[in-house]
Every structure is written in C-alpha cells, then in structure tokens.
TIVO-2410 file (N, C-alpha, C; in nm, 3 decimals):
# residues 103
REC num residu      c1      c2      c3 atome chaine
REC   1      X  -0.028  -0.021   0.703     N      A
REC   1      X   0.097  -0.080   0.663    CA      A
REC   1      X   0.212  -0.021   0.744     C      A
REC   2      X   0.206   0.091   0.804     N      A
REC   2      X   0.287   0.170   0.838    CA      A
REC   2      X   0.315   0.101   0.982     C      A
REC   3      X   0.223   0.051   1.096     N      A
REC   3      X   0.169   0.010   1.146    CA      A
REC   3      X   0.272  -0.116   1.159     C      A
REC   4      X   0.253  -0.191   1.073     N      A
REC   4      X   0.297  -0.307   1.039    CA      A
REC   4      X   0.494  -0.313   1.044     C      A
REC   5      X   0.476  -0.242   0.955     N      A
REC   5      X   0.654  -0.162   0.948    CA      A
REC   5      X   0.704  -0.174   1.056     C      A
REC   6      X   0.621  -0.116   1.199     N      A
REC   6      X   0.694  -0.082   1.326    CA      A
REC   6      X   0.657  -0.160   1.404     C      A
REC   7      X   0.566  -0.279   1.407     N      A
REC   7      X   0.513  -0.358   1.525    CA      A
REC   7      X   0.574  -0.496   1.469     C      A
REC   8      X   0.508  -0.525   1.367     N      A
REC   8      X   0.595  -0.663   1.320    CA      A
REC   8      X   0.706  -0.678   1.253     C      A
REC   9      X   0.743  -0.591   1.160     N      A
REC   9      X   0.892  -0.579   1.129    CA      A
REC   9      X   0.985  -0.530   1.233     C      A
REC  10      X   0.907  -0.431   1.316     N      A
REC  10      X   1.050  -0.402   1.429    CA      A
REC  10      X   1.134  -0.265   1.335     C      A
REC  11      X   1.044  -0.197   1.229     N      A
REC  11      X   1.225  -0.172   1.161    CA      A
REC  11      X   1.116  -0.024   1.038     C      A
REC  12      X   1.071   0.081   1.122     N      A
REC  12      X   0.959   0.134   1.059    CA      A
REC  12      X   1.061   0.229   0.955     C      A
REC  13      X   0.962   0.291   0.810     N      A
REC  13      X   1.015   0.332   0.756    CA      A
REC  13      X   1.031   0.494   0.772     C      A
REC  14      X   1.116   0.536   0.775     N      A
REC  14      X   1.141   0.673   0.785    CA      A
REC  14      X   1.053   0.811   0.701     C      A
REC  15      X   1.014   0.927   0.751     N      A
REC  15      X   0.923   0.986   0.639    CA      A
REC  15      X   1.013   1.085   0.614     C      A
REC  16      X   1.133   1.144   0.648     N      A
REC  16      X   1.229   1.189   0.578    CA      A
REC  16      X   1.262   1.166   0.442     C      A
REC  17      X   1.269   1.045   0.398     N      A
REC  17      X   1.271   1.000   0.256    CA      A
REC  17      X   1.144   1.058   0.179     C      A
REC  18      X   1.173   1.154   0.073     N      A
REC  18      X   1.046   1.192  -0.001    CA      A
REC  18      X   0.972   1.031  -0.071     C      A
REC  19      X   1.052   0.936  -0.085     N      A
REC  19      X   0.979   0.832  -0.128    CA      A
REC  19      X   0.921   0.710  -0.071     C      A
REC  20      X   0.918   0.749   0.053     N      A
REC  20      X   0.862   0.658   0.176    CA      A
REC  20      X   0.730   0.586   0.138     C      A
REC  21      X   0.639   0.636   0.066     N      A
REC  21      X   0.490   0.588   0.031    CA      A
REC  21      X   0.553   0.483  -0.055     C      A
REC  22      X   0.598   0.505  -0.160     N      A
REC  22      X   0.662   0.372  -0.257    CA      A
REC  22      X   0.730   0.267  -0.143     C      A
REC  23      X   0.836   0.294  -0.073     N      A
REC  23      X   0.906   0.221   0.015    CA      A
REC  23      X   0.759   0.139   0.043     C      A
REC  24      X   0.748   0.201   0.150     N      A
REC  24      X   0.629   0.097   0.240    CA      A
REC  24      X   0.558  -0.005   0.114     C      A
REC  25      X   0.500   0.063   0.052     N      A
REC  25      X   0.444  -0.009  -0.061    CA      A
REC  25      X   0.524  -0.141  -0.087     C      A
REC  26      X   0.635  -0.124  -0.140     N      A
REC  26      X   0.699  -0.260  -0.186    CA      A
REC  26      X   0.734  -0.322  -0.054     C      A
REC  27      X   0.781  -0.264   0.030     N      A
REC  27      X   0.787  -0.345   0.149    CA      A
REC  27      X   0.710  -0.437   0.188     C      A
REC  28      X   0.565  -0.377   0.145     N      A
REC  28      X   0.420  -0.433   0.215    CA      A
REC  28      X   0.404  -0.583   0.120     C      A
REC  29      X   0.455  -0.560  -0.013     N      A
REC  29      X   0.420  -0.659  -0.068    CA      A
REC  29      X   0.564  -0.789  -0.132     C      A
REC  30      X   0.668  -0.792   0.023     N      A
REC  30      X   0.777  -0.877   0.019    CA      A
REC  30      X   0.755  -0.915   0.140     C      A
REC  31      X   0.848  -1.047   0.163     N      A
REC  31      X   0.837  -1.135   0.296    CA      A
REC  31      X   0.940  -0.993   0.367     C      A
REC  32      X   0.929  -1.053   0.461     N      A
REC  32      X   1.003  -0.979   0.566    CA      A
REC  32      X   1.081  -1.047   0.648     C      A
REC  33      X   1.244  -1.074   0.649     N      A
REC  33      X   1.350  -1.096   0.729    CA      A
REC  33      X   1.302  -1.233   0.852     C      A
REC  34      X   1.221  -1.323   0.734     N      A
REC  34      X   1.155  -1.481   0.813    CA      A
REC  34      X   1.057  -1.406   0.909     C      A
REC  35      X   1.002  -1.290   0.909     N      A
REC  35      X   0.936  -1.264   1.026    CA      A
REC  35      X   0.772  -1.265   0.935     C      A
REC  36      X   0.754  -1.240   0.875     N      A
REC  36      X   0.617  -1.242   0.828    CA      A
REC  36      X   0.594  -1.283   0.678     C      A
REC  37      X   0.502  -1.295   0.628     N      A
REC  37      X   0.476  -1.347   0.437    CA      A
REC  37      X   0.449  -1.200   0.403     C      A
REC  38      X   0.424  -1.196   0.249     N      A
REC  38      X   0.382  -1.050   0.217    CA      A
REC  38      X   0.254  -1.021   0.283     C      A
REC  39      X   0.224  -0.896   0.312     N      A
REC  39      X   0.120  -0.844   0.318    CA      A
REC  39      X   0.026  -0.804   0.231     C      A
REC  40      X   0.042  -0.766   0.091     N      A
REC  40      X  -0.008  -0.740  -0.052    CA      A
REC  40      X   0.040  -0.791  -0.142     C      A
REC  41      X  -0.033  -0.861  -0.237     N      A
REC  41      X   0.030  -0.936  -0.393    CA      A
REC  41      X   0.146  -0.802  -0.425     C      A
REC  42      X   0.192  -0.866  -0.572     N      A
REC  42      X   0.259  -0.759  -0.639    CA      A
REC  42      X   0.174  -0.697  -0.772     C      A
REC  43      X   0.060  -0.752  -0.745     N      A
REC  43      X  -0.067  -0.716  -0.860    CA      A
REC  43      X  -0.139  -0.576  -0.787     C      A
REC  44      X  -0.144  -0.610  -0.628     N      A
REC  44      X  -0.220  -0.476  -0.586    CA      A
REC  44      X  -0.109  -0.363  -0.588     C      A
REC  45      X   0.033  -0.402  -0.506     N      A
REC  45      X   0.145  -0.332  -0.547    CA      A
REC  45      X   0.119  -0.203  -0.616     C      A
REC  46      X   0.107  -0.273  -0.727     N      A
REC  46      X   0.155  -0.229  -0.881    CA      A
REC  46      X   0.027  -0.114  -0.898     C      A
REC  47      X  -0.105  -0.169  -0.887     N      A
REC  47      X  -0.220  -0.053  -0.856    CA      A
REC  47      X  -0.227   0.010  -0.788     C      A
REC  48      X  -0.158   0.038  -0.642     N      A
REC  48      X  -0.173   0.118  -0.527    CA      A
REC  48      X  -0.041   0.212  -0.586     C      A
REC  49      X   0.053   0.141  -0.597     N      A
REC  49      X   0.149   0.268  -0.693    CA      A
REC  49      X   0.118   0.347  -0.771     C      A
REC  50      X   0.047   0.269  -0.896     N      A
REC  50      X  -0.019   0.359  -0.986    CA      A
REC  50      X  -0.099   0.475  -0.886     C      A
REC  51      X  -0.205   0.454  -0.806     N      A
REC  51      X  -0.276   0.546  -0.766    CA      A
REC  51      X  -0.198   0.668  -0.734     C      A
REC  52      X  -0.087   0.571  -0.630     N      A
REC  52      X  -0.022   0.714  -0.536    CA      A
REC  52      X   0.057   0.774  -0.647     C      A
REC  53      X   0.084   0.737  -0.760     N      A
REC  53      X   0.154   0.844  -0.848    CA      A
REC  53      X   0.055   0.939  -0.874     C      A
REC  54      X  -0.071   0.878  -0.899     N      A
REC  54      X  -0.161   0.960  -0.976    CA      A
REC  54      X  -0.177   1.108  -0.879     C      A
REC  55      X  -0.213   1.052  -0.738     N      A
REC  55      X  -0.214   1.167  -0.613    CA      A
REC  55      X  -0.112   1.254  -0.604     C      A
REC  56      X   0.038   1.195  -0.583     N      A
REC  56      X   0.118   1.262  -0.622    CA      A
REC  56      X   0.116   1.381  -0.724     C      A
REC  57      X   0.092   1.304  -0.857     N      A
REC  57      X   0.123   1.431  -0.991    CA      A
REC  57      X   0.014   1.492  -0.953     C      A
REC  58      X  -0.138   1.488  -0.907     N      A
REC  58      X  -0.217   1.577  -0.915    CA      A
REC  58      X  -0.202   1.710  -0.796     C      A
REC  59      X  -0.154   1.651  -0.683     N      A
REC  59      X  -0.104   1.718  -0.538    CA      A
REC  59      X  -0.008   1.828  -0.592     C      A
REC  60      X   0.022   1.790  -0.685     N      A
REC  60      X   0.180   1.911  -0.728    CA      A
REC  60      X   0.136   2.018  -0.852     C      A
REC  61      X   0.057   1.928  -0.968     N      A
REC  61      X   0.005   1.998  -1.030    CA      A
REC  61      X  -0.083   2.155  -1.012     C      A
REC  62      X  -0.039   2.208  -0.933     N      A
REC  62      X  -0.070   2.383  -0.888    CA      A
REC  62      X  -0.148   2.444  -0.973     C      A
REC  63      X  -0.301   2.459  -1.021     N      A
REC  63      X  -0.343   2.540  -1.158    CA      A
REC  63      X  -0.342   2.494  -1.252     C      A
REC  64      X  -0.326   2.372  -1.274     N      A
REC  64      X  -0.387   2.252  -1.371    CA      A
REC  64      X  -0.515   2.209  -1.334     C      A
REC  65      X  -0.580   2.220  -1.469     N      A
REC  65      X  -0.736   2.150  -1.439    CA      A
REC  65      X  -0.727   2.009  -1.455     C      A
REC  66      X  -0.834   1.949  -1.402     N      A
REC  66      X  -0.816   1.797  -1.399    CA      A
REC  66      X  -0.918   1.769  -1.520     C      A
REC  67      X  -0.878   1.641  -1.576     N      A
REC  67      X  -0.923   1.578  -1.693    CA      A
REC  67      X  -1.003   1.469  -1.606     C      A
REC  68      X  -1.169   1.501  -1.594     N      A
REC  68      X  -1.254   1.426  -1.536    CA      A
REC  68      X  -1.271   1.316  -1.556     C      A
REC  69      X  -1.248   1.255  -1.686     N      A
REC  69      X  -1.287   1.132  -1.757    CA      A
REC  69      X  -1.115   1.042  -1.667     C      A
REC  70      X  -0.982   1.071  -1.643     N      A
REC  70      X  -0.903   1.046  -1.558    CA      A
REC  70      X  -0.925   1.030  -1.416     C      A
REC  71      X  -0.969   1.098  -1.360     N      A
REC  71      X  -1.040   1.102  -1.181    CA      A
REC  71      X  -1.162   1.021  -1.207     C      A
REC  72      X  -1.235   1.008  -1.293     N      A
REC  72      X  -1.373   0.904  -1.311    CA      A
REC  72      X  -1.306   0.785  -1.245     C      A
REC  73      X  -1.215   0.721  -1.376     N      A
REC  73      X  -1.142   0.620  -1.381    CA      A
REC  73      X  -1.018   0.585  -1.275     C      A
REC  74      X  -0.968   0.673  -1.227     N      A
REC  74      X  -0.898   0.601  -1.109    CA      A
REC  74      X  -0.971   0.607  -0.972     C      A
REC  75      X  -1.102   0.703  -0.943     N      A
REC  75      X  -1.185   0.648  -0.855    CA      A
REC  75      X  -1.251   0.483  -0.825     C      A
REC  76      X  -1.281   0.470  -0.962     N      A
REC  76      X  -1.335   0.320  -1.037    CA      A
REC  76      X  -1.177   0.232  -0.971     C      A
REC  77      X  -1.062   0.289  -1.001     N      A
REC  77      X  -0.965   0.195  -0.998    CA      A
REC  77      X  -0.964   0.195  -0.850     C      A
REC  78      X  -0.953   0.306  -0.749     N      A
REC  78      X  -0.901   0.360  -0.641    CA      A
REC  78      X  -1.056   0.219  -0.562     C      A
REC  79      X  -1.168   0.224  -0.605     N      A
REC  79      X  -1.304   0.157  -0.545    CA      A
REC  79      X  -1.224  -0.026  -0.553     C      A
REC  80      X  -1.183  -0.089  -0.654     N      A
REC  80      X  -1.121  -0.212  -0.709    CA      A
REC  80      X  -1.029  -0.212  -0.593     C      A
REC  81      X  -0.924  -0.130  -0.623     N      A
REC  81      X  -0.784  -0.190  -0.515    CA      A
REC  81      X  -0.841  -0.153  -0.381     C      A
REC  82      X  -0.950  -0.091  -0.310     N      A
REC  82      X  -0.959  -0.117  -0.176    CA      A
REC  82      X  -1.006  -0.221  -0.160     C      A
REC  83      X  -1.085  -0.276  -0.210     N      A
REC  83      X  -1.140  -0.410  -0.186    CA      A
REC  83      X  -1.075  -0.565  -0.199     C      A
REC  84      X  -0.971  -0.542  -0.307     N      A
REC  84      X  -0.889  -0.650  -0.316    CA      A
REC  84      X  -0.778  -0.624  -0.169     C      A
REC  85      X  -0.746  -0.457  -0.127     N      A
REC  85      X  -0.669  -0.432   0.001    CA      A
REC  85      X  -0.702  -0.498   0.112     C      A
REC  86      X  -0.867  -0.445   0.144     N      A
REC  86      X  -0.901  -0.531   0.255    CA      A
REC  86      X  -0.921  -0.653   0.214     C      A
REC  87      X  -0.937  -0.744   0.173     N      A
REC  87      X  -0.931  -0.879   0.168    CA      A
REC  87      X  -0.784  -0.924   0.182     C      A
REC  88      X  -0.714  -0.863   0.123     N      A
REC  88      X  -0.561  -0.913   0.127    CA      A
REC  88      X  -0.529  -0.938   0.270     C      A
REC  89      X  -0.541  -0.786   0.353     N      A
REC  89      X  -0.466  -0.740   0.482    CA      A
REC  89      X  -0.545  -0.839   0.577     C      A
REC  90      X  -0.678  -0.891   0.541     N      A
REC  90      X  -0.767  -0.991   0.648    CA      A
REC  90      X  -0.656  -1.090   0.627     C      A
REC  91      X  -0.629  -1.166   0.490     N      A
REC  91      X  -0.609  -1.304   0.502    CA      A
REC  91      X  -0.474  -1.267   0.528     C      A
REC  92      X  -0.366  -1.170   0.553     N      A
REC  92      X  -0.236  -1.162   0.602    CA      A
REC  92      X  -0.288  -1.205   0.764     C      A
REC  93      X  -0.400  -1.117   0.830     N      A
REC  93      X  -0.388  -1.141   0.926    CA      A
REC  93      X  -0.410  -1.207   1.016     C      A
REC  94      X  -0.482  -1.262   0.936     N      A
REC  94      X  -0.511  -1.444   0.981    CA      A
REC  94      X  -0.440  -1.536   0.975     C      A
REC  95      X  -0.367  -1.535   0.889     N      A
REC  95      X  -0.241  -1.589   0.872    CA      A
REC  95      X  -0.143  -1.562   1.019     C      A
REC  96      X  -0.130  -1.469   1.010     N      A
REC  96      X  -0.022  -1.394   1.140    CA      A
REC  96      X  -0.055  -1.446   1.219     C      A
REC  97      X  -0.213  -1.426   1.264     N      A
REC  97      X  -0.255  -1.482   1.386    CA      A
REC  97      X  -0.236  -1.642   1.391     C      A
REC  98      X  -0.273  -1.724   1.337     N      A
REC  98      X  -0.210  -1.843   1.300    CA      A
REC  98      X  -0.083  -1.899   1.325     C      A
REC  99      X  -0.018  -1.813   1.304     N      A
REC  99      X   0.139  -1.853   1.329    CA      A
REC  99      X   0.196  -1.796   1.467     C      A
REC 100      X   0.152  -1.651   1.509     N      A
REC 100      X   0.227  -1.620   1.622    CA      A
REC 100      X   0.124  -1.567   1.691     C      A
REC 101      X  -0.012  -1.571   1.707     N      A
REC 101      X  -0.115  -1.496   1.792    CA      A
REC 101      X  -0.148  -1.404   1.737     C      A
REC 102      X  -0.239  -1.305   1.855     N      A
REC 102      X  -0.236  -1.197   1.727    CA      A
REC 102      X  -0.183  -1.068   1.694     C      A
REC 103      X  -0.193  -0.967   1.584     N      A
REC 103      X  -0.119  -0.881   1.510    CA      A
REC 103      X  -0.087  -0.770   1.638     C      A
***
C-alpha cells in the first residue's frame, strides 16, 4: 500500500506521523484525487485496523502476558483479512491495469 501511496498517488505518506499505519490504511480504502478507485473495502479497513491496534497495544505492552485464547483469535482473524487482502489488491489491480496499463 505504501507502494501505492508513492507510485500511483504521487503523494506518499510520511512516517514521521506516529499514525501513519492508520493513515495509509484509510487512504488505501478511498478513491484517490480521480486517479485511482479504492484499493480495500471499508469492511477489510475496519479489520486490518482492528489488527494493527491489536499489534500496536501488544508491541507496547512491556511485561504483560498475553491472553492466548486473544492471539488464537486474531491469528484466525489476521489468516481471514489476508485473504480477503489479496483478493482485493488483485482485483484493484486489474482494474488499474485496465484503465491505465500496468501498476
């Protein structure tokens, strides 16, 4: 996505911003300035956020044990949203290619 930010938007997002992962995220899943369609629903959105919060709070959490039956379940979730990801990012880019050659 990041990728995307700087080749087809022209306009990449900065990692100075501690909230750059969210940025890109919603970015990824809005049209872009007549230059492209979304790249991700706002259904995967919304799950890839969830995740990266989850990474987030656990990345910071210093000496907290993890609640396994939680990491079970967002593995399970983390396995779901890659697969709906790659399918998404194919049919974006077929699309792309379609309209202006390719990505």
């Amino acid at each position: 996505m990041e990728y995307l930010a700087k080749t087809v938007d022209k306009a990449a997002i900065g990692h100075g911003d501690g909230g750059w992962h969210a940025a890109l995220l919603k970015r990824m899943s809005n049209p872009y300035l007549d230059v492209r369609a979304p790249v991700i629903s706002g259904d995967l959105l919304n799950e890839l956020d969830r995740l990266r919060g989850f990474r987030h709070r656990e990345r910071t959490s210093y000496g907290k044990e993890l609640d396994g039956s939680i990491v079970v379940d967002r593995a399970r979730e983390m396995a779901r949203a890659a697969m709906i990801f790659k399918s998404e990012v194919e049919a974006f880019i077929l699309a792309q290619n379609d309209l202006n050659g390719d990505v």
